[in-house]
N, CA and C atoms as an extended XYZ file, in Angstrom:
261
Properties=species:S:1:pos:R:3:atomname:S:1:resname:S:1:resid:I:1 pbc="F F F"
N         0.850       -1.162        0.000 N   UNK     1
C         0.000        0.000        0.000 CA  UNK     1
C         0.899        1.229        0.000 C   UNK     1
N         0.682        2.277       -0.887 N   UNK     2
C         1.619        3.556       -1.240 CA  UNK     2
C         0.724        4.434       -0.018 C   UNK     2
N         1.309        5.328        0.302 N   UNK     3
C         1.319        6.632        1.464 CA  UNK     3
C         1.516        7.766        0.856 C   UNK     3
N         1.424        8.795        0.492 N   UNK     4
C         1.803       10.061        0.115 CA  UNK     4
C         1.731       11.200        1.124 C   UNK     4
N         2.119       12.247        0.826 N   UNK     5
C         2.312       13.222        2.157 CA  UNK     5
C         3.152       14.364        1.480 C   UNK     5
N         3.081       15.193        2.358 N   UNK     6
C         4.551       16.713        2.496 CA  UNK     6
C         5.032       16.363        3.718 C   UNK     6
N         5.984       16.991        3.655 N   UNK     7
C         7.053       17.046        4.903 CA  UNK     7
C         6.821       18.416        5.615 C   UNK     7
N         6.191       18.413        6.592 N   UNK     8
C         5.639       20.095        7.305 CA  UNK     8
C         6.871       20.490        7.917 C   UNK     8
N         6.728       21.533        8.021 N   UNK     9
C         7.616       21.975        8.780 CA  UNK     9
C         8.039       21.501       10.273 C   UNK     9
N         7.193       20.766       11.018 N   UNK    10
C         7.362       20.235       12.087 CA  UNK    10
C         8.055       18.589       12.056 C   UNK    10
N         8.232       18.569       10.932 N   UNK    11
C         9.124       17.169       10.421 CA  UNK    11
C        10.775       16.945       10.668 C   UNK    11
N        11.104       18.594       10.246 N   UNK    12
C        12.308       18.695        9.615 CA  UNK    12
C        12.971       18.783       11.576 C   UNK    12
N        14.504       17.996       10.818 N   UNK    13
C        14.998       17.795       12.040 CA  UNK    13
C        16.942       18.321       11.575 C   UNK    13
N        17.343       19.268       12.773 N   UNK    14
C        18.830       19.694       12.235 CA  UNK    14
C        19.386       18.927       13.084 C   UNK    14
N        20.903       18.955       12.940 N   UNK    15
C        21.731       17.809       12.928 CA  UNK    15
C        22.632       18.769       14.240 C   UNK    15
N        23.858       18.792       14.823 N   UNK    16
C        24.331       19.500       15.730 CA  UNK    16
C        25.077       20.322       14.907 C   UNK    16
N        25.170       20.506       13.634 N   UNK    17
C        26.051       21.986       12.594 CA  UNK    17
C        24.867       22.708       12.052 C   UNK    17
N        23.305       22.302       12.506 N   UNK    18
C        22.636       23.466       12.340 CA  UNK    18
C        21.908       22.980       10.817 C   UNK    18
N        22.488       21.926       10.351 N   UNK    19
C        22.504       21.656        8.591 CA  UNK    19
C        20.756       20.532        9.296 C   UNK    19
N        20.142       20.886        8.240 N   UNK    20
C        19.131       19.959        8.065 CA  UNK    20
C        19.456       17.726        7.748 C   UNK    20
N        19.022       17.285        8.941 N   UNK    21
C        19.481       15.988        8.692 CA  UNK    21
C        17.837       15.196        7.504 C   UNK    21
N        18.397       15.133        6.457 N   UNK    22
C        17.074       14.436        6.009 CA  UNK    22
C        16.624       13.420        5.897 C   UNK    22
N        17.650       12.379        6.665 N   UNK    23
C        17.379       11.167        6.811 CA  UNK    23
C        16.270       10.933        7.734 C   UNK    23
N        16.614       11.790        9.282 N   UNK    24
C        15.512       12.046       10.045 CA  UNK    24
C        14.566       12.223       10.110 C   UNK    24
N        14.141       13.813        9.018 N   UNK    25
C        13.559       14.019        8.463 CA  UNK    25
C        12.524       13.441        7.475 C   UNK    25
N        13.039       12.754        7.267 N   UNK    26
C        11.845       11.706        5.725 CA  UNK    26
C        11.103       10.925        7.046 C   UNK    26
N        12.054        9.949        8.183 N   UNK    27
C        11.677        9.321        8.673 CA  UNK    27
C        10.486        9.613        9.609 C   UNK    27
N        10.748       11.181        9.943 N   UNK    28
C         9.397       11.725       11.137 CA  UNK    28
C         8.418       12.230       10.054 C   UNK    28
N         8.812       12.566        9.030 N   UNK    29
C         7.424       12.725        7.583 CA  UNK    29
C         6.481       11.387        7.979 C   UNK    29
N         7.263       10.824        7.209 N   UNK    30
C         6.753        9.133        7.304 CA  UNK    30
C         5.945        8.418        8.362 C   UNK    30
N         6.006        8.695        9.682 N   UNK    31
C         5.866        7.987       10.937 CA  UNK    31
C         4.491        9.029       10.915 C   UNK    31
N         4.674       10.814       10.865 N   UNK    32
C         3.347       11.317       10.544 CA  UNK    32
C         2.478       10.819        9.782 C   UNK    32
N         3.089       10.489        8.624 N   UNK    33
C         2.416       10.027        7.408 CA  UNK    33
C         1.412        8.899        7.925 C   UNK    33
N         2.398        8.029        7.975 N   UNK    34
C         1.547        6.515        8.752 CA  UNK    34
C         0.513        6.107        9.597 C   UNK    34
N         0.679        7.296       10.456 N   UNK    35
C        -0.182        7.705       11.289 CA  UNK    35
C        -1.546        8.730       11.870 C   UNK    35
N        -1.076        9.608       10.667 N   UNK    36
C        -2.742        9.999       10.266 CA  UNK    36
C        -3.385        9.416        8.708 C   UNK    36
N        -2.590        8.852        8.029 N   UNK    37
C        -3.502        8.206        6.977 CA  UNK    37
C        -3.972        6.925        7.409 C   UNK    37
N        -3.612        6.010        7.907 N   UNK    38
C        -3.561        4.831        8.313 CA  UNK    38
C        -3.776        4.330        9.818 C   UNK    38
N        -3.724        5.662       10.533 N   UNK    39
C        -3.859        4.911       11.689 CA  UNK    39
C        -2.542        3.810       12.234 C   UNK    39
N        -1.442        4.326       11.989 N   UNK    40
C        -0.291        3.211       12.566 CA  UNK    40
C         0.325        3.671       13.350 C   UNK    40
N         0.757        3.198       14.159 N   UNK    41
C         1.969        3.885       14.959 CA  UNK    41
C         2.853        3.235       15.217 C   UNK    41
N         2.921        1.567       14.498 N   UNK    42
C         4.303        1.126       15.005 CA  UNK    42
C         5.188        0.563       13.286 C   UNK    42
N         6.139        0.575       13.392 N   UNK    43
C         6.260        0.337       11.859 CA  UNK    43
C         8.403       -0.179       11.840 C   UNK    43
N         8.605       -0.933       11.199 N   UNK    44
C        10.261       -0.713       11.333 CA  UNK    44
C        10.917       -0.113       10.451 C   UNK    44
N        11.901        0.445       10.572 N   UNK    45
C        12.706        1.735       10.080 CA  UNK    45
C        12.681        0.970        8.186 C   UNK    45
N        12.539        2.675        7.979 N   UNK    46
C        12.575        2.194        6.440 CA  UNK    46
C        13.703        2.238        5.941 C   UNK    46
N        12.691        1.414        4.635 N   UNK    47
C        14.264        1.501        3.489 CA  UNK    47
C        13.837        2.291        2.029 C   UNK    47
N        15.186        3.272        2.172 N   UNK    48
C        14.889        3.817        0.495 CA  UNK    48
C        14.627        3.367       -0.497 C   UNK    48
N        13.992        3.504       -1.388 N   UNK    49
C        13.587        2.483       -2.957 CA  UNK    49
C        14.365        3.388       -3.613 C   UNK    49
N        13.958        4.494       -3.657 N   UNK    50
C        14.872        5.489       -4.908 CA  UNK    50
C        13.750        6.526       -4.744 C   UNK    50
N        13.395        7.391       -5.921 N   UNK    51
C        13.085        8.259       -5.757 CA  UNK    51
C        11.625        8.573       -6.971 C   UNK    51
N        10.848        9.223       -6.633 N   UNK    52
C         9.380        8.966       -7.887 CA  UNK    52
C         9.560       10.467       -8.303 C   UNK    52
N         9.045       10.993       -9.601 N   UNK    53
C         9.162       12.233       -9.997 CA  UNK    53
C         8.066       11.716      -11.486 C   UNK    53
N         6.671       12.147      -11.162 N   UNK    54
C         6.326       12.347      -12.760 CA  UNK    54
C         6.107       13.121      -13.240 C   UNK    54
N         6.216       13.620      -14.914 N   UNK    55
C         6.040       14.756      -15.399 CA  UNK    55
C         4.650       14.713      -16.383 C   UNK    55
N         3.738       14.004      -16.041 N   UNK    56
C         2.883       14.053      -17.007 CA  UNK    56
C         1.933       14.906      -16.126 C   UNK    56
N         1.503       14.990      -15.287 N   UNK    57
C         0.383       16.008      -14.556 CA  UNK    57
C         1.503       17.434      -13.844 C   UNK    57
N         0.515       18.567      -13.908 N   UNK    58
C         0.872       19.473      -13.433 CA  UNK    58
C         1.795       19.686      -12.044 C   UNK    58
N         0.712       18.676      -10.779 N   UNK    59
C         1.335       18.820       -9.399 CA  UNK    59
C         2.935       17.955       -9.769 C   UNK    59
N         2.295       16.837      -11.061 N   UNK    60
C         4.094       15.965      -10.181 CA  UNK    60
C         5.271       16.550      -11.241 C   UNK    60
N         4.979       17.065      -12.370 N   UNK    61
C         5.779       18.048      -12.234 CA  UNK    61
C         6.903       19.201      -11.584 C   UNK    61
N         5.834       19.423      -10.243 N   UNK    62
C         6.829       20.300       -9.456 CA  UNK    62
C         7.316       19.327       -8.222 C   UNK    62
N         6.795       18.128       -8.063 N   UNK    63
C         6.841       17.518       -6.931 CA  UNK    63
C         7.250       16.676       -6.762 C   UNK    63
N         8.700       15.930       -6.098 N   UNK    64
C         9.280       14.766       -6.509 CA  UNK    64
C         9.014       13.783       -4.549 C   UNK    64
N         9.167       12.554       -4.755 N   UNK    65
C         8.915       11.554       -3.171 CA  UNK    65
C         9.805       11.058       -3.395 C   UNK    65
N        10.317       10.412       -1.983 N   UNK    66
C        11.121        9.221       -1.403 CA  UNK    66
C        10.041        8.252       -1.845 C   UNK    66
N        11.054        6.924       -2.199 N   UNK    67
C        10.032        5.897       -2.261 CA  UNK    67
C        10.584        4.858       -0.978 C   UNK    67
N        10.102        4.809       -0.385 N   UNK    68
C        10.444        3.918        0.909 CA  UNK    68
C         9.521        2.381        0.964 C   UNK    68
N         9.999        1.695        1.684 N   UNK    69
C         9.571        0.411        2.054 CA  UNK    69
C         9.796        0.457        3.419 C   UNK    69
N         8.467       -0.175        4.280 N   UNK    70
C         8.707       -0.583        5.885 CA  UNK    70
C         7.305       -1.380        6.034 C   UNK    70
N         7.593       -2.139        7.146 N   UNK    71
C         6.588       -3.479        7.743 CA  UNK    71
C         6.142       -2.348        8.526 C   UNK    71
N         4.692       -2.759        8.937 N   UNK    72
C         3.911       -2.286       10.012 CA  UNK    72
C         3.529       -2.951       10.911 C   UNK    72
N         2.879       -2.530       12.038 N   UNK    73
C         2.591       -3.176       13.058 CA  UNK    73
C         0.700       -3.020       13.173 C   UNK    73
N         0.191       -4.105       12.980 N   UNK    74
C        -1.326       -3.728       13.388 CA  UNK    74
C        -1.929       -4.159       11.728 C   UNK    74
N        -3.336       -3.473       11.476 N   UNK    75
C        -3.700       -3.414       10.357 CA  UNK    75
C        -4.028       -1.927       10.128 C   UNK    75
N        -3.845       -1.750        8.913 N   UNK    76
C        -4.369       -0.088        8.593 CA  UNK    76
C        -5.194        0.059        8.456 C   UNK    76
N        -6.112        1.503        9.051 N   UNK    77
C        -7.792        1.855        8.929 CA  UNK    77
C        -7.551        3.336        8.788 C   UNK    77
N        -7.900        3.088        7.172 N   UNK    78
C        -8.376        4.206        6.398 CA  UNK    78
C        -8.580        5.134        6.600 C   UNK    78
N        -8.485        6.689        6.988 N   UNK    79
C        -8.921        7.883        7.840 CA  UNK    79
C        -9.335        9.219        6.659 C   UNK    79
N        -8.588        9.185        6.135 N   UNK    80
C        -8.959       10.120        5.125 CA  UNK    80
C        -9.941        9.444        3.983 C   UNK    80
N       -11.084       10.813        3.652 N   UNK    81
C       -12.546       10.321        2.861 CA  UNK    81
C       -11.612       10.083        1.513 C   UNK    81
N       -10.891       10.435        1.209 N   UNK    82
C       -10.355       10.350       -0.449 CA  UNK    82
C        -9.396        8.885       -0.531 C   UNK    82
N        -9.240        8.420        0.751 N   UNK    83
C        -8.534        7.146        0.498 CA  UNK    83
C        -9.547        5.538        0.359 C   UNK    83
N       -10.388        6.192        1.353 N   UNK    84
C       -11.729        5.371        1.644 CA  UNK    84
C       -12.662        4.906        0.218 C   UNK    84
N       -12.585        5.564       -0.415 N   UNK    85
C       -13.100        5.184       -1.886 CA  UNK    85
C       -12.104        4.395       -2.828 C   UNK    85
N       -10.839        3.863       -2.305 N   UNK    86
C        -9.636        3.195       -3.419 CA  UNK    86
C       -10.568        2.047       -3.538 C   UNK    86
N       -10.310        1.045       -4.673 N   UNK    87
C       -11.478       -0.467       -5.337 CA  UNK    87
C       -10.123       -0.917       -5.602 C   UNK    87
């Protein structure tokens, strides 16, 4: 099951030189992510796939994702109305 999301500003995590760590970062996206789309909260650390970027629609055009892989803990329940309609 794919997840999508932004990274809010309350994601981003600096490192002790002040520099943005984005490893961290993707990872507290993600754990948000998981957890208001899905309802998860336990999950094991991911792994990078590479990276998604499409150019055929307008938004993915400007908008590129991590593609990650991770196991969860529990089953996922649906929270958002626009996910609730996937067949």
């Amino acid at each position: 099951m794919g997840v999508g999301g932004h990274i809010n500003p309350g994601d981003m995590v600096c490192g002790g030189d002040r520099r943005l760590d984005w490893v961290r970062t993707l990872r507290r996206a993600l754990t948000r992510e998981l957890r208001e789309e899905l309802s998860l909260d336990g999950h094991t650390a991911p792994q990078f796939l590479g990276v998604i970027h499409e150019r055929r629609s307008e938004v993915g055009r400007v908008h590129v994702g991590p593609a990650c892989c991770c196991r969860v803990r529990g089953r996922p329940r649906l929270t958002e109305a626009e996910l609730c309609d996937l067949r």
